[in-house]
C-alpha positions in Angstrom: -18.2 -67.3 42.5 -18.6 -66.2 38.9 -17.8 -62.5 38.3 -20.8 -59.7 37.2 -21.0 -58.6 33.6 -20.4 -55.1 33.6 -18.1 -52.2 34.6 -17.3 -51.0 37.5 -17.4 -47.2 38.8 -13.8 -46.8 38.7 -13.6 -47.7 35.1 -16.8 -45.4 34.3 -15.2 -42.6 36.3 -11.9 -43.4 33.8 -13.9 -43.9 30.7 -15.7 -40.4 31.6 -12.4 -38.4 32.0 -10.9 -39.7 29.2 -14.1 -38.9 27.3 -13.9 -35.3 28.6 -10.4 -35.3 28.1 -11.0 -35.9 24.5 -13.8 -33.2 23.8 -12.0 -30.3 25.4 -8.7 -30.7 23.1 -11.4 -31.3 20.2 -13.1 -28.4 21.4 -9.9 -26.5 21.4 -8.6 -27.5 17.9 -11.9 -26.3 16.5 -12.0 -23.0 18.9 -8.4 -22.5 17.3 -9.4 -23.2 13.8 -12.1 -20.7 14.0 -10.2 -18.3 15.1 -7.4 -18.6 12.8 -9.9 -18.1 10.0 -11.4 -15.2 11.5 -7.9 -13.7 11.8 -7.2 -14.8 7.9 -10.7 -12.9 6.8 -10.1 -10.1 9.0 -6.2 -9.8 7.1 -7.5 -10.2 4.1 -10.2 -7.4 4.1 -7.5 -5.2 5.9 -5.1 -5.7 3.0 -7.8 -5.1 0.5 -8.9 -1.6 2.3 -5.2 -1.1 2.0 -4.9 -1.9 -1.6 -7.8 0.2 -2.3 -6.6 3.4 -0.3 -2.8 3.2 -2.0 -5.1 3.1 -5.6 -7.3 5.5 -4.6 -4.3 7.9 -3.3 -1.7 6.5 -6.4 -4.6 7.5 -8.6 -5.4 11.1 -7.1 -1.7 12.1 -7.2 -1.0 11.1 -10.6 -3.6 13.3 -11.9 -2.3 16.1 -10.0 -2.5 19.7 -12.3 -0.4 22.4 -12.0 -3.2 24.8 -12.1 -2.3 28.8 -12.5 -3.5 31.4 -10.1 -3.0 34.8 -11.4 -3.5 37.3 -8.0 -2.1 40.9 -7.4 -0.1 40.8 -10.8 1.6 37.9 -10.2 1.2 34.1 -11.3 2.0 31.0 -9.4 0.8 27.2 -9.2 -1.5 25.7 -6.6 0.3 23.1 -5.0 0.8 23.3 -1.0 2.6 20.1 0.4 3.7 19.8 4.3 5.1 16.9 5.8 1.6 15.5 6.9 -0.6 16.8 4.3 -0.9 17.8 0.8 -3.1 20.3 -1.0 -3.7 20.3 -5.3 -5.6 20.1 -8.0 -6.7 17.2 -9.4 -7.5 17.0 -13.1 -10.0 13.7 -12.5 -12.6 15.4 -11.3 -16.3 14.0 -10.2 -18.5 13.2 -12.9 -21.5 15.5 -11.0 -18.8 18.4 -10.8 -16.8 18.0 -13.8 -13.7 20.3 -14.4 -11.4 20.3 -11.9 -10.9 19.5 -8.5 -8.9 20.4 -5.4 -7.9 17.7 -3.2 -6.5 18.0 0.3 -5.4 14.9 2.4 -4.9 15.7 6.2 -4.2 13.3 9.1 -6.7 14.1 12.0 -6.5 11.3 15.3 -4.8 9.1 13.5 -7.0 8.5 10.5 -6.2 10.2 6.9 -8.6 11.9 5.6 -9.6 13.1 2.0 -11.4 16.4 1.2 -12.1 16.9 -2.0 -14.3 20.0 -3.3 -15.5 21.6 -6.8 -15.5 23.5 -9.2 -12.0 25.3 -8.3 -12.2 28.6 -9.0 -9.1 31.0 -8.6 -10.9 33.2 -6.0 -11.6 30.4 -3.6 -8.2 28.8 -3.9 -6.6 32.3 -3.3 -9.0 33.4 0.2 -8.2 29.7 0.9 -12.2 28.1 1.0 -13.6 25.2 -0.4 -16.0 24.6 -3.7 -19.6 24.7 -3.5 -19.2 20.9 -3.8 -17.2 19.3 -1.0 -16.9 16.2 0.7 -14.8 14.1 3.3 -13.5 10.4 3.2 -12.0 8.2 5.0 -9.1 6.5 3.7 -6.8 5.2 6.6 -7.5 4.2 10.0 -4.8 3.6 13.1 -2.0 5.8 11.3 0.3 6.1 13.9 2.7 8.4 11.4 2.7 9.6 8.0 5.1 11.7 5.9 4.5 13.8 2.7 8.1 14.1 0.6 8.2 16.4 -2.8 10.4 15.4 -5.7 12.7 18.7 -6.8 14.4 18.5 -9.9 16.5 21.1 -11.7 18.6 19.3 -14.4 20.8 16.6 -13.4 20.2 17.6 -9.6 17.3 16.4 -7.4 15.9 16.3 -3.7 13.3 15.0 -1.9 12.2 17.7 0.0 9.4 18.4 3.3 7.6 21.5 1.5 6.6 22.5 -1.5 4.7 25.7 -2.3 3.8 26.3 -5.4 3.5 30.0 -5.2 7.6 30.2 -4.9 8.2 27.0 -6.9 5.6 28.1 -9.8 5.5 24.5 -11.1 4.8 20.7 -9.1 7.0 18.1 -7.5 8.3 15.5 -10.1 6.9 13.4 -7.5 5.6 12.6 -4.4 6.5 10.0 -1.6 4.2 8.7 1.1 5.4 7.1 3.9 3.3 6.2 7.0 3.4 4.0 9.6 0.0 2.0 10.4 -1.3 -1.1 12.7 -2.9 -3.8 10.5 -3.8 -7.4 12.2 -2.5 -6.5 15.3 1.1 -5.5 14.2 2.4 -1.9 13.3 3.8 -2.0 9.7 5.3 0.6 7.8 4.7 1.3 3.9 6.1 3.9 1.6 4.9 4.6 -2.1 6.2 7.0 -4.7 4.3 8.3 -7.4 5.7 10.2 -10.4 3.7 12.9 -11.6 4.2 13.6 -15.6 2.9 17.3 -16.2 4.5 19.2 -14.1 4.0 22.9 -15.9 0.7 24.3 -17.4 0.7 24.6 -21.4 3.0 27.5 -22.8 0.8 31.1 -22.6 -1.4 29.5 -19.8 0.3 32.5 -17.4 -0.7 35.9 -18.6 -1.2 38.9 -17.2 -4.1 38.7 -14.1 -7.7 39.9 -15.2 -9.8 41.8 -12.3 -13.5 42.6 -12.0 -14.8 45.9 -11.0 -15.4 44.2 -7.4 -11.7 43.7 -7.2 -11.7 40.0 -7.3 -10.2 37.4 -9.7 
């Protein structure tokens, strides 16, 4: 007898696994590839946000003032720097505020944050509040750690200290380190940036004698 044209349910059973077989590992290879460009986007905009926050923070220091205070009859500089935030004055101010500007970066739930306010006036630096103009930003997310170090310099010698207050030091740092410790794609990574700072002592006759009102403020 001749045999039927045709295939039999085994080899359509075989021909259906092999088939299925086929478009899962397809499946798979495109699943990955999707997800391996999703991860590559997703790096890419974190290292962007990073290179814009280590700008944005590069930029803010360098243009750190030493800005006088005269209070009680004595003179000192504003500059207040702990290991995980920093307080100054900033001589690029806002273009709405003009002037100058205090900056102050603290690290709150593991985010940094940048408050900036304006116009600095001596009173409000002194009683410790903020300008009539103030706001807050965002500049880092999932900080895990972050350390402030202050450049001393005194002739040939120099340290990298903790603290700085201005009020005993009565000029700035030579410069500041940042060093921090953040999660980015997944992984924890650690950074550290130094930025110099070039005027480190207000013009000569800047510091005279304090001035009081009637009211008894600055």
């Amino acid at each position: 007898m001749k045999r039927s044209a045709g295939f039999t349910f085994l080899e359509v059973i075989i021909s259906l696994t092999i088939m299925s077989l086929v478009a899962v590992i397809t499946y798979g290879a495109l699943r990955l590839g999707v997800q391996a460009a999703e991860r590559g986007e997703e790096r890419r905009e974190e290292n962007q946000r990073m290179r814009a926050a280590l700008s944005f923070i590069r930029r803010q220091l360098k243009s750190a003032y030493p800005y006088p205070i005269q209070n009680q009859g004595e003179s000192f500089i504003y500059f207040i720097g702990g290991k995980e935030g920093v307080s100054f004055i900033s001589s690029a101010s806002r273009p709405e505020a003009g002037g100058f500007e205090k900056v102050t970066y603290v690290l709150q739930d593991q985010e940094l944050w940048v408050r900036t306010s304006a116009p600095v006036l001596p009173v409000d630096l002194v009683e410790d509040r903020e300008g009539a103009l103030s706001q807050e930003a965002l500049v880092l997310t999932g900080v895990e750690e972050i350390s402030w170090e202050y450049l001393w310099e005194m002739g040939d010698k120099v340290e990298w200290r903790q603290e700085w207050n201005g009020k005993e030091e009565r000029t700035i740092p030579a410069a500041v380190r940042v060093t921090w410790r953040a999660q980015m794609g997944g992984f924890t990574q650690d950074w550290q940036m130094v930025v110099p700072i070039a005027v480190h002592v207000p013009p000569q006759g800047v510091i005279g004698r304090p001035a009081r009102l009637r009211t008894g403020r600055l």
